[in-house]
N, C-alpha and C positions, 0 to 999 in steps of 0.2 A: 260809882253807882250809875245803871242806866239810864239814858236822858230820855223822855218823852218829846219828838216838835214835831211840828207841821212840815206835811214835801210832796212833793207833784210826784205821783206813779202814772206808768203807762199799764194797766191791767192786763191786755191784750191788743192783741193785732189790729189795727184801724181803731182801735176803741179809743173814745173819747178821754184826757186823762183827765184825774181828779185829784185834789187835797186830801190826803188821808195822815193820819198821826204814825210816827216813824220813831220806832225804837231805836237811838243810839249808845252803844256799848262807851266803856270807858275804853279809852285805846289800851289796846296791847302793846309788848314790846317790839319797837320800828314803827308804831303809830300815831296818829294827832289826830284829836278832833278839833274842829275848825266852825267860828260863828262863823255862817255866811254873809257879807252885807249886798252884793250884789252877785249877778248868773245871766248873763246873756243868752238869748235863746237860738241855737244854734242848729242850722240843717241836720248836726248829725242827731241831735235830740229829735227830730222828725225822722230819721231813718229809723232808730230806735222804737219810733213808738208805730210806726209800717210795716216794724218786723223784716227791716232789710240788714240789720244787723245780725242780729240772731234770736232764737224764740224762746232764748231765759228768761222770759215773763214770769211775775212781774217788775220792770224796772222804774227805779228809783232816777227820773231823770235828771236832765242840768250839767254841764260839765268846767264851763267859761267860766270863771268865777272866781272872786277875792274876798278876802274877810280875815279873822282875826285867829290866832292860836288861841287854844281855852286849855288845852289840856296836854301831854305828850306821855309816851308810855315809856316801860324802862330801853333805856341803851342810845335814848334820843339826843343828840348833842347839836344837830343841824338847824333847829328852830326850838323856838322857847313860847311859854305864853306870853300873852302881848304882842307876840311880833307878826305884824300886817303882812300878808302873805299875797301870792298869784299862785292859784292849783293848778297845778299841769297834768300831763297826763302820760307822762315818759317818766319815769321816776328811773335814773339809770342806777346802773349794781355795780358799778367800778371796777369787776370780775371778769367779764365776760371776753371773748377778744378782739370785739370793734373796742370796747373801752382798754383794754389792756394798749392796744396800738394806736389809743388817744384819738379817738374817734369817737368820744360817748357820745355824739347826738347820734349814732347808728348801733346803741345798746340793745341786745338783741334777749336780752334777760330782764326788761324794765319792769316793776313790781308794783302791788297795789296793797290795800289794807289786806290781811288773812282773816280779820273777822266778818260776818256780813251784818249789815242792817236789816231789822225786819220792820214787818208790820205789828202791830201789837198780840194779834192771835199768834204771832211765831214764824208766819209765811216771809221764807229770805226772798230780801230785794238785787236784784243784780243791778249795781250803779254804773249809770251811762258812763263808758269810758274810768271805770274803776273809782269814781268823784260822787257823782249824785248830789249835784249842786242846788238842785231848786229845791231848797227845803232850811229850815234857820240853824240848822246844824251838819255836819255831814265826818263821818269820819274816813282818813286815808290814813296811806302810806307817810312818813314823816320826808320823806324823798318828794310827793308829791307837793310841796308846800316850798314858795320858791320866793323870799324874804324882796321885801321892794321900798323904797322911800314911802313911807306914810303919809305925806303932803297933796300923794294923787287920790283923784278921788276913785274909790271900789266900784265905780258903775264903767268908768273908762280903763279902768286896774283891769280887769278882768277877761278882757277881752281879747289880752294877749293872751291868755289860759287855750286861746285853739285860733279861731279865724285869724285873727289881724296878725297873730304871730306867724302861722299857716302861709298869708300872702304874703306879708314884709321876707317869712325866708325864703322863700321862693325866689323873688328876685336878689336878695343880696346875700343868701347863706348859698342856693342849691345854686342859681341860676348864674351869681358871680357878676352880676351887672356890674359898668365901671363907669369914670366920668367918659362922656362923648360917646356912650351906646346908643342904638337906637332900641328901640322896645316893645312889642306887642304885648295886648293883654289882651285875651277873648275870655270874656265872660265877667261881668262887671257887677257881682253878687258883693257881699261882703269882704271875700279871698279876693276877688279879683282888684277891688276897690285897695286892699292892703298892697296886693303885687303890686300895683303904679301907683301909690304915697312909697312903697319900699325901693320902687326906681327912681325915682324922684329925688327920695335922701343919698342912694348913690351916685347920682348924678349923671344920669341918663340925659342927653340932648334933646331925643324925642319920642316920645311917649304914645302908643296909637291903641285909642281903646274900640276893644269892639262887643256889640251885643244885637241883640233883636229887640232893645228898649228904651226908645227916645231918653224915657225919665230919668235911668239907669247910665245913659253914656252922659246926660247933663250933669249928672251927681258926678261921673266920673273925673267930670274937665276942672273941678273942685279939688278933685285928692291928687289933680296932676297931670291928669292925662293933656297931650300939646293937640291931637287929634282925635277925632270920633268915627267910627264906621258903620252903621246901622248894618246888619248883613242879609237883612230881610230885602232889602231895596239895592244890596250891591257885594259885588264878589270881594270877601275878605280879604284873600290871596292877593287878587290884581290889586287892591286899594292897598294893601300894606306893602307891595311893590313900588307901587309909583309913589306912596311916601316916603322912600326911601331909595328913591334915584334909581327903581327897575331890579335896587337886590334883595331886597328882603331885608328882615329885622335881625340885628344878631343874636336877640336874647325872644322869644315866644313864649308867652307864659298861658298854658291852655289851662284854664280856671273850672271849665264845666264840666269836664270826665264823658265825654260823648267819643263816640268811634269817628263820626264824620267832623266836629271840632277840632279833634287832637289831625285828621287829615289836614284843615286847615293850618295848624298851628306848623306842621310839619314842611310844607310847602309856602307859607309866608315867611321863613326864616331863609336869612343869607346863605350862602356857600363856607360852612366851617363853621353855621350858624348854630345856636343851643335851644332845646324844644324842652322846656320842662312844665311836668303832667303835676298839676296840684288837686284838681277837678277830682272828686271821688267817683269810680266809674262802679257798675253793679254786677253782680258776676259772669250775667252771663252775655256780658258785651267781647264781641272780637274786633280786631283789628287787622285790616289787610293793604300790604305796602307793598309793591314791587320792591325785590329784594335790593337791586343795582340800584335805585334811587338813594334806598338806605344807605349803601356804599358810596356810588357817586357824588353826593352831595356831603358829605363827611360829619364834621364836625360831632354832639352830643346829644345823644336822649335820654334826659334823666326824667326819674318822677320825684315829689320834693313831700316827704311824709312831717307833717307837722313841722314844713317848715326848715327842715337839717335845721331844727333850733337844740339848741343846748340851754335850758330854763336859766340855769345859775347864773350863766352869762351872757344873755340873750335879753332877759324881763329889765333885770338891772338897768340894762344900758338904754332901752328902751322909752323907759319910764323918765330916765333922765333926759332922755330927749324931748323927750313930752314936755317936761317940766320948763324944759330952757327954751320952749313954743317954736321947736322945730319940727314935730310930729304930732298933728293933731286928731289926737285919738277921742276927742268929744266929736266930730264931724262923724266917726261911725253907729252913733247913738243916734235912732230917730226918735225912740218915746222908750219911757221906762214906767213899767206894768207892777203888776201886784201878783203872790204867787197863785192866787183866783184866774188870772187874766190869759195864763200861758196857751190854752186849747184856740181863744181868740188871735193871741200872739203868731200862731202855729197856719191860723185861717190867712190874715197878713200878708204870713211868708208866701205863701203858695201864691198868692195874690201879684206879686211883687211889691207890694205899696212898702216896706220899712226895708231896712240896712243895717240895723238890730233892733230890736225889743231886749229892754234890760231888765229883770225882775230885781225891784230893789227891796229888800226885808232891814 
């Protein structure tokens, strides 16, 4: 039977969202419905509600988020009720032939629930990233539901669902950091804050954060960062050189999706160096390199989509690190809100002042 609860929509374009009652369906087959107990509020739930995503309004936002199985529909064997979940948002098909050649974190077929959630008049909701977390129920994909030690708590649980997973792979899934690397991180948002705790765990030497936010490189030198680069008062490039004995970083992790950043990140990396793009850039950003630089200075440029995470074995191992307080995934929580709060949450972000807002239900 259909469930009636409470969930944040974005109505339209720049509009304000609000709390509105959300029909959800009992799952179908391949499906769960999922109690939410916690949703991190996340940039892309603001691209969403911008309409930089796309203009299937109205969306059902939220995507970060942990909570509990309640329901699973027929064929379902991967989760069960009861069992404490992380939603992701790559649900891979084990079909397709990045997964066929054992590559599932580059599933190119990755699936969402088939049914939609409405509003109660009937109006379907499109869920941020196929989840639509900020609401006290949400229904997916039973793919999308990625089983975790119940011991952590759902406000930190959650936030490998996109950001922290996002940065952590970046440096040690895409970027391949090793022990005795050196490191850049430009852009010291949430992702950025994950890429250097994620260089950190892999044992990077030295760590060089950079931003145009005192407050932002001070939180940085907390998840790890060995140095700080303000870039408003000093050339990124030259400073990530001369921390690094005049060659450059070997591993650049470009966090903010800019054309003139990813220039930096490109030019602050050694000779044989890796430049990889985690920053989500907007469509109609280009980029322009002298072709022979590209060539002559070698080495990799990759972009890193959610991380090269593989949920099943990625949250897992994670959370257990968490547990054994070798990855402190409470430090990316700055306050946790109500699901009233998130339009405030959303004013915050743009502000710079938080590192997440958590809506706890």
């Amino acid at each position: 039977m259909a469930q009636q609860v409470r969930g944040v929509i974005a109505p339209g374009k720049d509009q304000p969202v609000r709390v509105e009652t959300i029909v959800v369906p009992d799952p179908g087959p391949g499906e769960a419905v999922v109690r939410i107990q916690a949703c991190g509020v996340c940039h892309t739930d603001l691209h969403y509600k911008q309409g930089g995503i796309s203009d299937e309004f109205p969306f059902l936002l939220g995507h970060e988020a942990a909570g509990v199985v309640e329901s699973v529909g027929d064929g379902v064997t991967e989760v069960a009720p009861g069992d404490f979940v992380v939603l992701n948002w790559r649900a891979v098909c084990g079909r397709c032939r990045a997964c066929l050649r054992g590559r599932p974190w580059y599933c190119f077929d990755t699936h969402n629930a088939g049914q939609r959630m409405t509003l109660t008049d009937g109006t379907e909701l499109s869920p941020a990233l196929g989840i639509g977390a900020f609401a006290e129920k949400t229904l997916v994909a039973a793919g999308q539901c990625t089983k975790v030690d119940p011991a952590v708590s759902p406000q930190v649980a959650g936030l490998l669902g996109c950001g922290v997973m996002a940065g952590i792979g970046a440096a040690i899934n895409t970027g391949n950091v090793g022990r005795g690397d050196t490191v850049a991180v430009i852009g010291c948002g949430g992702v950025g804050d994950a890429a250097i705790a994620g260089a950190r765990l892999a044992g990077a030497a030295r760590i060089i954060a950079v931003d145009i936010d005192d407050r932002k490189l001070d939180k940085a030198r907390t998840m790890g960062a060995t140095h700080t680069v303000n870039s408003r008062t000093a050339d990124p490039v030259e400073a990530i050189r001369e921390l690094t004995g005049g060659f450059g970083a070997d591993v650049v992790i470009e966090a903010v999706g800019r054309p003139e950043t990813y220039r930096q990140a490109f030019y602050a990396r050694d000779l044989a160096g890796t430049v990889v793009l985690v920053g989500v850039p907007t469509p109609e950003m280009k980029l322009e390199l002298p072709l022979l630089d590209v060539f002559g200075r070698g080495g990799a440029l990759k972009s890193s989509w959610y991380g090269d995470c593989l949920p099943s074995r990625d949250f897992p191992m994670l959370i257990d690190l968490h547990l054994q307080g070798r990855l402190d995934l409470e430090a990316f929580v700055t306050e946790t809100i109500e699901l009233t709060d998130v339009e405030k949450a959303f004013e915050r972000m743009r502000e710079g002042d938080v590192l997440r807002s958590v809506v706890v239900l």
